[in-house]
Structure formats: C-alpha cells, structure tokens
N, C-alpha and C positions, 0 to 999 in steps of 0.2 A: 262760045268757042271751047272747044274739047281740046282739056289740059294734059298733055303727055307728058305719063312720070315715066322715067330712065331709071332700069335699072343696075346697081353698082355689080358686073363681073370680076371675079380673079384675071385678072389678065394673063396671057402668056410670061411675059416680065416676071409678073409678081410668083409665079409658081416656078421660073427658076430659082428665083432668089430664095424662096421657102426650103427646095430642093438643096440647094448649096446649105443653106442653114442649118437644117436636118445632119446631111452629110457633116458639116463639122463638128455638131455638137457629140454626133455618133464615134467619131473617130478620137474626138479628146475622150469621152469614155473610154473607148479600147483603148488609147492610148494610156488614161491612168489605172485601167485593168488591168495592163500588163505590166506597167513598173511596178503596181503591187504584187504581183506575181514575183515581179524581179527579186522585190525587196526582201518577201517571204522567204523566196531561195536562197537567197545568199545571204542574209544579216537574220532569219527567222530564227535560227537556235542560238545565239550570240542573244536576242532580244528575250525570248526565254530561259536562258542561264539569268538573263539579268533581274528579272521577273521573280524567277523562285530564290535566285539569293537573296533578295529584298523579302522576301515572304520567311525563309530563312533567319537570316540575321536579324534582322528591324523588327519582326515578328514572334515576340516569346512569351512565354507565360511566368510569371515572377512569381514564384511558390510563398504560401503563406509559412510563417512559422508558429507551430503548435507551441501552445501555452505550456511551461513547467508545472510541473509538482514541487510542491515543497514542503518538508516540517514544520513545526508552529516554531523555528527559532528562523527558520530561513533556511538552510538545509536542499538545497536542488538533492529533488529524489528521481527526476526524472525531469531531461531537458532535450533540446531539437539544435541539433549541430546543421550547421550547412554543409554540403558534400557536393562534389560534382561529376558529372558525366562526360565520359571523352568524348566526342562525338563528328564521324569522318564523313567530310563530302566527297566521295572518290569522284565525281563526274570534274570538278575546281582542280583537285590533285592531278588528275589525267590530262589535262589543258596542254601541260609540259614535260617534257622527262626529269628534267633539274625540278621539279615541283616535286616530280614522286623519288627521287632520290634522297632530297634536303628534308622533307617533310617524314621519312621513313627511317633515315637516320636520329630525328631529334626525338622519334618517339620510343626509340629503339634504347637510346642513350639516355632518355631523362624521364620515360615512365615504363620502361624494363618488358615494352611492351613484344609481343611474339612478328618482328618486322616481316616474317617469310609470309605467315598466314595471311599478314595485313596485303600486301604483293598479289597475292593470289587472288584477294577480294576483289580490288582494284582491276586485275585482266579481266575476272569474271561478272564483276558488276561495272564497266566503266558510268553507266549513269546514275548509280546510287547517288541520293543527296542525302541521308539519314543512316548511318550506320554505327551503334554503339559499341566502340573500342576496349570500354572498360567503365565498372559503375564505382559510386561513391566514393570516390575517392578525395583524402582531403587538401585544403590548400596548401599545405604544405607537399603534399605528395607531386601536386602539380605546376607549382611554382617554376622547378627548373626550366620546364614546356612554357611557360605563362613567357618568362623574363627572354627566353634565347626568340620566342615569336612576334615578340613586342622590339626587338632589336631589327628592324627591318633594314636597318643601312648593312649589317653585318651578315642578315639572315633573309634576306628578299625572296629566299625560294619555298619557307617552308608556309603551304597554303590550306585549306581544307581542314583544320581541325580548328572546333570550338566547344565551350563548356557550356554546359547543361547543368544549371542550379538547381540543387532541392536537398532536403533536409532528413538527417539522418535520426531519429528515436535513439537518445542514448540514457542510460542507468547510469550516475557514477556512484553506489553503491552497490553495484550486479545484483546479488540476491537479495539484499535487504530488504524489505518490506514488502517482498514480491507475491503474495497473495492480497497487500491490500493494494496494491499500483496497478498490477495487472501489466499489458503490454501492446501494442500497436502494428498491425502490418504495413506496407508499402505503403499502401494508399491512404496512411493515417486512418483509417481506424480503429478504435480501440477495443481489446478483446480481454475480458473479466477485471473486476475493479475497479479503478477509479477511472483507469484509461477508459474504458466503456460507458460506466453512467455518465461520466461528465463530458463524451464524444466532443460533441457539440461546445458546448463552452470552452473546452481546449483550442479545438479547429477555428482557423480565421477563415478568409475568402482572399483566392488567386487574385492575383494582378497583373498587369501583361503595358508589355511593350509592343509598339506598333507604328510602321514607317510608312508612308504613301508621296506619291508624287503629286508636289501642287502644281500650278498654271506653267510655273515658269521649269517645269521639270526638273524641282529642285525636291532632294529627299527629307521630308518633313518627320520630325518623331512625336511618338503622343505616350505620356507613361501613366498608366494606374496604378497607384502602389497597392500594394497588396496588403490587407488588415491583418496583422498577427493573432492568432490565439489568446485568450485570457491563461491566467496564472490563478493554479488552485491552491490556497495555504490551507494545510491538511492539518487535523489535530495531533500528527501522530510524533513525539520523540524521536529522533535518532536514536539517541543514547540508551531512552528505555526500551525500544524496540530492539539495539543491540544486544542488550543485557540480557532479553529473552530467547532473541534466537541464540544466542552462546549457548543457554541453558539446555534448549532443545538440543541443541545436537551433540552438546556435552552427554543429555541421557539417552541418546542413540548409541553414541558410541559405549557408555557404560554397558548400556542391554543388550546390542547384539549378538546375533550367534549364541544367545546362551543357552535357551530349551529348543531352539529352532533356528533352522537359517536365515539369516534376514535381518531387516531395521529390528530397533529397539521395541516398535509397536509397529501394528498395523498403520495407525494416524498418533498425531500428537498434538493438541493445540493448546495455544495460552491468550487470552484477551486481557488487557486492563483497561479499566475504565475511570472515570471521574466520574463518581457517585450524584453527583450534584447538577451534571449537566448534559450526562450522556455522551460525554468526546471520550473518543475512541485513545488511549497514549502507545498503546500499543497491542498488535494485533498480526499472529503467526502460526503458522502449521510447520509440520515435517515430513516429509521432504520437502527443502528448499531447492529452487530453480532461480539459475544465472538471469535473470530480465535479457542481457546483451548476447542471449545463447541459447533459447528457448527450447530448440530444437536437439540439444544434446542429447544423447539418448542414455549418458551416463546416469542423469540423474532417476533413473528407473532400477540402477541395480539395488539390490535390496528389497524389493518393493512386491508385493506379492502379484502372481500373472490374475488377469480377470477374466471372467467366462463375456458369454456373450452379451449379458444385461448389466454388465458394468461392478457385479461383485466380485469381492476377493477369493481366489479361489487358495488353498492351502501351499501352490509352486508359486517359489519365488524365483524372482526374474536373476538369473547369473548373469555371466557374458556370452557366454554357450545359448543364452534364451535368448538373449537380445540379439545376438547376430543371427538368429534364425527367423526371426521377425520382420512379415515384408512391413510397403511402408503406411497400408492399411493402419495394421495392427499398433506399431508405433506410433501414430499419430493417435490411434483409441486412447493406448495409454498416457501418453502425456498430457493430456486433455485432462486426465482423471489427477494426476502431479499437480495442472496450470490451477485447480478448483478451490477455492476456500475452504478450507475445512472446517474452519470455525463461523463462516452462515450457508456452508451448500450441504453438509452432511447431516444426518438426524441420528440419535440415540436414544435409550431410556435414562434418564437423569439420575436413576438411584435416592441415595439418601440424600444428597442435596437437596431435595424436593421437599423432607422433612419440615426445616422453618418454615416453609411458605404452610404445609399441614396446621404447624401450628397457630400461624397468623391468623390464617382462616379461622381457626377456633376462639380464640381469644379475641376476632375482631366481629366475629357474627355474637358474643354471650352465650354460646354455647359451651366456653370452657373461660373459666377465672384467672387458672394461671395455678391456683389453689390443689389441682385433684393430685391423684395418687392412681398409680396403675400396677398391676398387678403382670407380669411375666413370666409364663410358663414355659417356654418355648414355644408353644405355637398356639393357634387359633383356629376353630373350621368356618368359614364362610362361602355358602354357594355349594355346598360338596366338597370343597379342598380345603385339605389341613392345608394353611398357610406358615414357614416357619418364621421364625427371627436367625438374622445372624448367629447369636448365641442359643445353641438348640437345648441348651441345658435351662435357659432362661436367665434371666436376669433379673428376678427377685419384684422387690416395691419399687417404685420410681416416681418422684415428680415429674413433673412438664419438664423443668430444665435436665434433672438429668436422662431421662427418655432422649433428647435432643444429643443430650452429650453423650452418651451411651450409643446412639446412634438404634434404639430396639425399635423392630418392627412390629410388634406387639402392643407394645404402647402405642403407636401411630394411629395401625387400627382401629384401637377403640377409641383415640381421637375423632378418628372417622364416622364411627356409630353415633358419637355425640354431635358433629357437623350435620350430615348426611348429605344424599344426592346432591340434592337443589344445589345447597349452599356452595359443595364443592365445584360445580361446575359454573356455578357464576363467577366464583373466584379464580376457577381457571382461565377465564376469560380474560377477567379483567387482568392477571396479567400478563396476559399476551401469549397463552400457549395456545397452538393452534391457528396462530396470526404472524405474519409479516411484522415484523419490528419496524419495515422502510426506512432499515440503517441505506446510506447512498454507497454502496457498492452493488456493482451487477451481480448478479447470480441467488440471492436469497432464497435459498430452501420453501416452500411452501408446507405446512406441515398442518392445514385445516382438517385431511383424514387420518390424520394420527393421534388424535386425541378422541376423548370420550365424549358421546354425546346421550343425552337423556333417556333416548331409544335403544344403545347398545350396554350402560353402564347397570352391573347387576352390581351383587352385594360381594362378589369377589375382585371387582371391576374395581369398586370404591374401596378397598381393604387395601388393592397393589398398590392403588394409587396415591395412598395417602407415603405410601415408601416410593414414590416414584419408577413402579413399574406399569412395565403394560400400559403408555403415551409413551409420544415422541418426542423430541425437542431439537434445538438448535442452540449451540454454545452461546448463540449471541440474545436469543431469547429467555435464555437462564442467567446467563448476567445482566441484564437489562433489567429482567424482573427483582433479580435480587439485590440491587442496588435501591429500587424503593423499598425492600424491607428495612434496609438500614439506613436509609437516608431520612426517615419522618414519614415514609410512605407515599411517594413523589417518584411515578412513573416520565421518565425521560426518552425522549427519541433519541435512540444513539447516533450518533454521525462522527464521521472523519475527517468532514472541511469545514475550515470554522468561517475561511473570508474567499472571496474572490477580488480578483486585479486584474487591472487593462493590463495593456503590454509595456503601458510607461509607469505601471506601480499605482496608480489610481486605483482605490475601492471602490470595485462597484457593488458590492453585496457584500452586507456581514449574515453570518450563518448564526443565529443564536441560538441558545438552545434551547427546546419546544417540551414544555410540558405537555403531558398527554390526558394525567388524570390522576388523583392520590387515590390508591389501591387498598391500604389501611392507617390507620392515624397513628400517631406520633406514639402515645402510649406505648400501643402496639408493636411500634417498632424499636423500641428502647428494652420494651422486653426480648424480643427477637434478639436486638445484639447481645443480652446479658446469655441470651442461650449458646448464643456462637462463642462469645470470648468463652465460655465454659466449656466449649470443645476442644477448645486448645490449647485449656490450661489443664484439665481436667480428662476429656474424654478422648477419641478419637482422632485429633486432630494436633495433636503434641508435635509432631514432628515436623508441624509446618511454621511452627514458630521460628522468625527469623532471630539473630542473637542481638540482643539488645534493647526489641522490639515485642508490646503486646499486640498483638492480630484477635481476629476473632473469624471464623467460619467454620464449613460440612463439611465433614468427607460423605464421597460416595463409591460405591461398588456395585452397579446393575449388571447383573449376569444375563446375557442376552442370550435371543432365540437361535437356535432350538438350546432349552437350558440343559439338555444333554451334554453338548460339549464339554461344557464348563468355561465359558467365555467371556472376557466381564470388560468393562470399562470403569475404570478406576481415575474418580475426580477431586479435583478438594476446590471450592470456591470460597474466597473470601475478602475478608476487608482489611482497610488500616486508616489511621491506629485507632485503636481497640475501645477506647473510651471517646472517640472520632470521626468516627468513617468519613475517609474523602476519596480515597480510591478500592476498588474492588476488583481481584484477579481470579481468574477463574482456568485453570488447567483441566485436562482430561487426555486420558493415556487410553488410547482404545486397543485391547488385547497385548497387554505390555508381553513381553518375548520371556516367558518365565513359567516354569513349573506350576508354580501354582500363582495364577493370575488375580485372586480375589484379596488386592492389598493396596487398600489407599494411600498406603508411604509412595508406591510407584506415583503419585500426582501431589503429595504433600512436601515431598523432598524437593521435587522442582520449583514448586511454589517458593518454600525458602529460601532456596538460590537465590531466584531472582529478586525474591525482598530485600535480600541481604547486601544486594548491590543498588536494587532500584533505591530505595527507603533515604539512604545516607545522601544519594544524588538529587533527591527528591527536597533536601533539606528538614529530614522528619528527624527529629531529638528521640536518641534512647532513651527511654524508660524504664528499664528492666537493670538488674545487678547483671555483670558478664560473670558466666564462669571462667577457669583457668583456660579451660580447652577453647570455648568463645574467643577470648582474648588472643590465643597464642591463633586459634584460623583467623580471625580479621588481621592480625600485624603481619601473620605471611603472606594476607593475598595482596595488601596494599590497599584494601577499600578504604574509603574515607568514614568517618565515625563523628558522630552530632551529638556531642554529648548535653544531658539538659541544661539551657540557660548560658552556655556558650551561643553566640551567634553566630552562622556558618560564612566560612568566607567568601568574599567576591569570584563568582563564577566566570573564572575570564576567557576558558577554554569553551563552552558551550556545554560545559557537562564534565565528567572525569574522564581523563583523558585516557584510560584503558578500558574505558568501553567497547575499543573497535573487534569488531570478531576478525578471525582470520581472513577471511578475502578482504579485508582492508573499508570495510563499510563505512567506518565509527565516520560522526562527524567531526569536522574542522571548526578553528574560529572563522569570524565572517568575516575576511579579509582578502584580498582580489586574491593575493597569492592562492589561497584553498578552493579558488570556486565558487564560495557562495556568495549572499549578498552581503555588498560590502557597510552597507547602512542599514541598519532596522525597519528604522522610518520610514524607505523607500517602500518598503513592503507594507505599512502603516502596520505593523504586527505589536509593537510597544509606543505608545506616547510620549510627552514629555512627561506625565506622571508617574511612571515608570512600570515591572511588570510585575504583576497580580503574584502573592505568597501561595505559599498553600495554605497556610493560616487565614487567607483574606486581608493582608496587609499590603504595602510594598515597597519594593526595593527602589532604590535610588538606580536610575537608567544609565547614569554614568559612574564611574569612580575614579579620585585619583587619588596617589599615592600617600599624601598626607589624608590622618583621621581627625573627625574631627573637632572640633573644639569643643572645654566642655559646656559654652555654654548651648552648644547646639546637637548633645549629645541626648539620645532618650535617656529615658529612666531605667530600663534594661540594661542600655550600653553601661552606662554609670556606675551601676549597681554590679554586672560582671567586674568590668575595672577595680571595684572598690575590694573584691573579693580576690582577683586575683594578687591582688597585694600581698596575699598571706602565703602565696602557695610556695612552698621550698623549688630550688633549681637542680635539675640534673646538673651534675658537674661532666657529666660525658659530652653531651648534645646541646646544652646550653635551654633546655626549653622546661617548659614549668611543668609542675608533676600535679595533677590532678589529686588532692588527698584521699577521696573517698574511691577515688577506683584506679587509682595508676597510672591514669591514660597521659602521657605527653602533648604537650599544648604548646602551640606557637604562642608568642604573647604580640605578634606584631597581627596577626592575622585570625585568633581564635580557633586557629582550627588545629583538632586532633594528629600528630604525626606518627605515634607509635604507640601501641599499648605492651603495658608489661604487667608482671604479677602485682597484685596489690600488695602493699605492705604489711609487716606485723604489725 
C-alpha cells in the first residue's frame, strides 16, 4: 500500500499573522527612532553641556612638583611654588543673565580683572568651554574669588570660573648662584646648570583626576597623585658664595668706566673648591642675572656688543644699544650673560701653568729641585726670541724662586730638561684638553686647544711650559691644581653631594670620585713650598689675606692677536699655607685699565674674599696683624679666629652680613626664613654631628650652658686655663688678648674687636 506523505504549507492564517508581526515589530522601530530623534532635539545639548562639564571638571591633570635646590646647610636655592590659572567656561556663564552679571562683577571686584573685555568674549564666544583669564597667580591673589564662590547661599549666580593648578620655578636668592642653578621654562625644563643636568631627577610625573558614570549613573571619581620631583643638596655655601659675588661686583664697580666704557672686565670669575674632594663651595662669574627675571635686558648694559660668531666686539651695549636691539639680537646676547663663565669659556692660563711645569720636572727626574738657572731676558727657540716678563732678566735663580719670580726663562729651560713626551703625558693626565664631568650643563670641550705630538715644536714647548699657546677652562685649572697640593690626588669636581625623595629620604649620596694621582706626595709638598714663596716672597703678596698664610701663582697671559696688548690676569691658590683644604682660583679677562698686564687686578679679589671666607670657614690666624690689618678687620666687622681660641657656636648658618645687596644671604633653618626647619630631614648632618675643616666635629646641637670640666677636651681646658691671666678692658668688659690686642668674649671665645697692640 503506497504511503502518502503531506506536506506542511504556510497557510493563509499563518501569513497574516507573520504580516501583523512584521508590521509591529516595524512600527516599535520607527516608533523608537523617532523619540530618539525627539530626545536628540530637545534635551541633546543640555546632555552635552553635561558630558563636557564632567570631562571638564572631574577630568584634570594634577601637576607634579619640581624637586628644590638646596646648599649643603639647607638653604632653598631654588623651589616650585603652586600658582594657578583663572579659567572661564563662557557657554556655563551664558546659560543666564544673572550668571554673566554675578560672575563679571566678582572678577571684576576680587581679581582686578578687565570685566568689559571678559563681556565681549562671552557675546563672541558664547560656546567657549576653555578660556584663560589670567595666569599664575597665587592663592592669596585668589582667595577673595575662591571664598565669595564657595558661598553659594549668598552667591548662587556666580558660575563658570575654575582654577588650573601648576607650579611656578621660584629663586629666593634672585641672582645668587645663578650660573651654577641655572633656570627652567614653562614646561619645566631646565636651561644651563643644575636646572638642566639634573632635568630629569628634578621632574616628577603628572597625576590626574578623573570622573565617569557607573551603572547607576552615579558620578564616580578616581585620583592618581602625582610623584613629586627629587631634591638636589648641592655643595655649594650660601654664605661663601655670598662673599664672592659681593667681591665680584665690588671690583666692577671699582673698575668701570676707567680706560673704557663699560664693566670692570670683559668676564670675571672665582671658583672655590675643597682640595680633598672636588665639591664645588662656591662658584660665580660677572655679570650676574636675576634667576626670577632672566629676560631683563638691563642686565647687558655694560657688557660689550658681539659680532656674529659670538665674540666681543670693542662697542659696549649703552641703553641707546639695547633699545635698538630687536628681539633676535637680544636674546643672542643674553644667552652669552645665562653661560658659565667659569666651565663654558677658554683662555691661555699664563703663569699659573708654571707649578704644574715644575711638577712635571721634578716628578719625571728630569729636575731635583737642586738646579739653578740663568736669566737673560730672553731665549730663541723655533726662530723666536721668546721674552721673560722681566726683559732685563732676572739674574740666577733656583726652581723656588723661578716659581716665585714668576721668569719665563727659567720655565723654558725647565722645559728643555722635561721635553715633548713627558710634557704632553702630563698634560693629559691632568686633564687639559678633557672634560672635567663637573655635573653642570654646558662644559667647554677644549680637546683642540691643546698640543698634540704632531703640532708641538720647540717654540710650542717653550710657551707652554709659561702657559701660552693651549687652552683651558677655569675649572680644569682648578681641579688640576688642587692635586698639586693635595698629595697629588686628581678629584672629580661636582656640585651635589646627595639626592632626596620628596619626603626627605636619601636616595643617593654623591661621594667624591677619585680619578688618578697625577704626582706623589713628595712632589707636592714641594709644589706648595714654591707657592707659599710666592706670596710671601714673590709675585703674589698681595693676595695675602690679613692674618692668614696662603700659598699660590699669579698669571698674566696676553692673548691673540698679542698686538693689542690684551691680557687675562689670575691668581690661583690655596689655604692655609702649611694645609691646603680649599683652593680659589679668580681670573679677570681684559680688566678696564690702561695697562692691563697686572695680577693685583685678580690677587686683590682673592683677598677679599679670604678675608671674609677664611674667619667663616673657621680657619685660625696665623700671621702677626699689622696696625692697618687690625684697624680694616674691626671696621668691617668680620669675625677673627685667633689661634687656639675655639670658634663659636654657629647659630646663624654663617655670619650674618654675608647677604649681598638683593637680599641673597642666607637664614637660620627655621619655618619663619624658608628653609628647612630640621637638618636631619634633609639627612645633611647626623647624630654625630658636622665634619670640621680640620676633620674633627662639632657637637650637632648646643645649649647654653658649657660644659663640665670633666667633659671638657684638652683644648677647651687648656684655653680656659690661659685665659685666666688675660687682663679686662674696663670699657667693654671683655678680655684683651696679650700678644695682639684682640678683644675676646670669655663666655663665647670669640674675637669682638681688635685694637692696637700694646706697649
């Protein structure tokens, strides 16, 4: 039987019902097509206002704050203030009239802003969300706006303005140390100095706020904080840095205008160092520039105009030049102002160069120490009579007084007994022609400016044993000539000794980096018998500070073309003299004078600044004062170490008229001054307290009572027992020094006055 399959149609029925289906499902479409439409139309920009305000406000970037600078006491040399930015939503403001009326008045009233202009913005921008009002300004500035916006029961209408956080680069020392700080633009980074090498280590990383809608359309926040910068603790003094720029611009203004218009010199720089470790204590050129004012174009008058390749040309900048200067040109020149002068410039070192001549002799066996030279005034090597300073000559001379006579004659045939080789291995080794990689940006390269095996002839080696004909860099001549008198113990110089997190944690101490010994101890003991004899003896008298023995060179290199007659006049040296622990090295480049070829123009300065640095330093006279000594120290008020007095408790951070005039000096470390209010926070001193210059130390704290004698040294004791004998002024009540006059506190050891010595 044949099985019949049926098979299943759509029936009529079922293909209306499909049809109805169809249709409905079509029509709730259109149907929610269109209230979407609706929605868009009527509530779409109300939903968009709400959208970007949320992107707006909820959404910001929390600016890091840049790491300080600081002196090795604490000392903020450079710190990152908060500031903030006005900033107007005109599309929020325009919502109302009473919005742009309340809101126009309070800015009008409480940040002094131009209301017409703002008005104007407003008709012609009504959808602006982003419009900056006014920049950096501080909380104080903005407060009165902060407190009357925050008052909403009283002030419901004022809408559209909010602050934009970020951080302002501030100096409170302005100029102080402003060749080795350097300085920072907008966007944080740093431009020459420490700003620049230590960029990176400064700068932290942004942070940011950010709002979003969760399920329940509720407004969620999420915050990053933002990593602050590290904190650089630099080697450098306030107070001895004070001391030097005072000097510097004390011998500006002594020199100018007097054979020529213009600064005292072309340049002028002073570096000090610590022999022992390569830290930098202070380190400055002249012209100085404001840090919080970079751009000023005063600081260029005096200053000679430059040609196109960046040298000095002989017109000095008036105000008549500088208003004539687009802002090309101006910016060339301040750039040449912003430069270190003492590691970006090069010069011929002169007779400076001499000790290191001699070390080399005495450290190769090519010379005793023993010879004798003969001085004619000149010498011919290569085809060229070479002269000596003294063209009459200068007789016999040993090695020491060659040195302290300063003859170039004698050098020479120092040189004849070294020769090529030796001389240029030892230029090497100490570093001329090389990078020092002190940490500040800009470092001079000066590898073609020295002699090399292929260009140096027999008149090559003759200049150069007087330091002509090479180059150098202030900081490559004091660096090097700190191992002559340190034992022969080549140092990397540096300026920071530690780095710190943002909450005062060490994360790196900077210690200091031997390099290489250059020549042996011997060697250098002789070396300093030849300096102290320059300036007890020879050419270097004048840099003797009062009270104090020193030892170093002067120099005088007459530079090219030596037509002019154009010289750079130095004197580098050390202290104290039977000692060395610091070495200063000045250089006056074309002092403003008739006749330029006079190393008092850089020995004078030197003095100065011993005369203040030394007693701050806690270094003991050594020397008898004269009358006139005596009567300049008691009128400037410097402090005075006499020997075997101990110096008293430093409670100011130094003496207290160190500040130069813009107000640099620093403070003690107490909230009221600014800096840090704890040591320890900065881990700069221990509980063991801070390093002498002797290598002892002090007690980290003091208080008023002294102390007992069973816990007194032997020093202390042994002063006490002495000062038992010393008679009383009966004017001042304080003790009279027998052997020189000097008035003495007895509660404190320290020097108050000096007067004539007695009969």
């Amino acid at each position: 039987m044949r099985k019949i399959i049926q098979s299943h149609k759509f029936t009529t029925k079922m293909q209306k019902k499909l049809v109805v289906l169809f249709l409905f499902v079509l029509s709730a479409f259109i149907g929610l097509s269109v209230r979407l439409i609706l929605i868009n139309r009527d509530n779409g920009e109300r939903y968009k206002r709400q959208v970007l305000s949320q992107q707006r406000y909820d959404s910001r970037v929390i600016p890091f704050k840049r790491g300080d600078i600081v002196d090795c006491k604490g000392t903020k040399l450079a710190v990152s203030e908060k500031v903030y930015n006005v900033i107007l939503d005109a599309e929020l403001v325009n919502e109302k009239p009473e919005y742009v009326e309340a809101t126009l008045q309070a800015l009008g009233s409480c940040l002094g802003l131009d209301t017409s202009e703002i008005r104007s913005f407003l008709t012609a921008n009504p959808n602006s969300k982003y419009r900056v009002l006014a920049k950096r300004l501080s909380y104080d500035e903005i407060s009165p706006f902060v407190e009357l916006q925050n008052d909403t029961k009283n002030n419901p209408n004022i809408k559209g303005i909010w602050f934009e956080e970020e951080y302002k680069r501030v100096y409170p020392g302005g100029s102080l140390a402003c060749d080795v700080i350097g300085f920072t633009g907008k966007d944080n980074t740093g431009t020459y100095g420490l700003e620049e090498y230590y960029n990176d280590t400064l700068n932290g990383i942004n942070g940011r706020e950010y709002g979003y809608l969760n399920d329940d359309s509720t407004l969620e926040r999420r915050t990053k904080a933002a990593i602050d910068g590290n904190t650089i603790v630099t080697t450098i003094d306030s107070n001895i840095q004070n001391i030097v720029e005072k000097n510097l611009k004390q011998f500006n203004e002594d020199n100018k205008n007097v054979a020529r218009d213009g600064n005292g010199a072309y340049n002028v720089g002073c570096v000090m160092m610590n022999v022992h470790t390569g830290e930098i204590l202070a380190m400055a050129s002249y012209p100085f520039y404001d840090l919080n004012d970079i751009y000023n174009p005063q600081v260029l008058l005096g200053t000679n105009l430059l040609d196109e390749n960046g040298k000095e040309t002989e017109e000095v900048i008036t105000q008549q030049v500088l208003d004539a200067m687009d802002d090309d040109s101006l910016m060339f020149h301040l750039n040449s102002v912003w430069k270190n002068f003492c590691i970006t410039s090069t010069f011929e070192p002169g007779s400076t160069a001499k000790p290191f001549t001699a070390a080399m002799g005495l450290e190769t066996g090519r010379m005793t120490g023993n010879e004798t030279y003969f001085c004619g005034g000149s010498l011919w090597y290569g085809g060229h009579e070479i002269h000596c300073h003294q063209r009459m000559g200068d007789g016999t001379l040993t090695v020491k007084q060659a040195i302290e006579k300063s003859c170039n004659v004698a050098l020479m045939q120092m040189g004849d007994a070294i020769g090529k080789d030796y001389f240029l291995q030892f230029q090497e080794a100490f570093g001329w022609g090389l990078r020092t990689n002190i940490d500040l940006a800009g470092e001079a390269r000066t590898v073609g400016l020295v002699y090399t095996s292929s260009n140096m002839g027999e008149a090559e080696l003759a200049t150069s044993t007087f330091g002509q004909g090479f180059n150098v860099t202030m900081i490559q001549m004091i660096t090097a000539f700190s191992s002559l008198v340190n034992g022969g113990y080549l140092y990397e110089p540096h300026v920071v000794n530690k780095i710190l997190s943002s909450d005062g944690t060490t994360i790196r101490n900077i210690e200091p980096r031997l390099l290489k010994q250059t020549i042996s101890a011997s060697t250098s003991e002789k070396i300093i018998d030849y300096c102290n004899g320059v300036v007890t003896e020879g050419t270097g008298t004048t840099a003797r500070p009062a009270g104090y023995a020193i030892g170093g060179k002067t120099g005088t290199a007459e530079m090219v073309p030596r037509t002019k007659k154009n010289y750079v006049c130095s004197f580098m040296g050390y202290a104290p003299a039977d000692d060395p622990q610091i070495a200063i090295y000045v250089v006056v480049d074309r002092p403003n004078a008739d006749k330029q070829d006079d190393a008092k123009f850089a020995t004078r300065i030197v003095r100065s600044i011993l005369t203040e640095a030394l007693p701050y330093l806690h270094y003991f006279m050594t020397e008898e004062l004269t009358e006139d000594e005596m009567a300049e120290i008691s009128g400037s008020g410097l402090a005075v170490q006499v020997p075997g007095i101990p110096p008293a408790e430093d409670t100011e951070g130094g003496q207290g008229d160190g500040a130069g005039e813009d107000g640099g000096g620093t403070q003690p470390d107490d909230p009221q001054s600014g800096g840090i209010q704890d040591p320890e926070e900065l881990d700069i001193t221990g509980d063991e307290g801070a390093q002498t210059p002797e290598g002892g130390t002090q007690p980290a704290g003091g208080g008023e009572a002294g102390p007992q004698d069973d816990e007194m040294s032997e020093e202390e004791r042994e002063w006490r027992e002495r000062i038992a004998g010393y008679e009383t002024d009966p004017e001042t009540g304080y003790l009279i020094e027998p052997e020189t006059g000097i008035l003495i506190d007895p509660a404190t050891g320290q020097a108050v006055e000096s007067v004539p010595l007695m009969d």
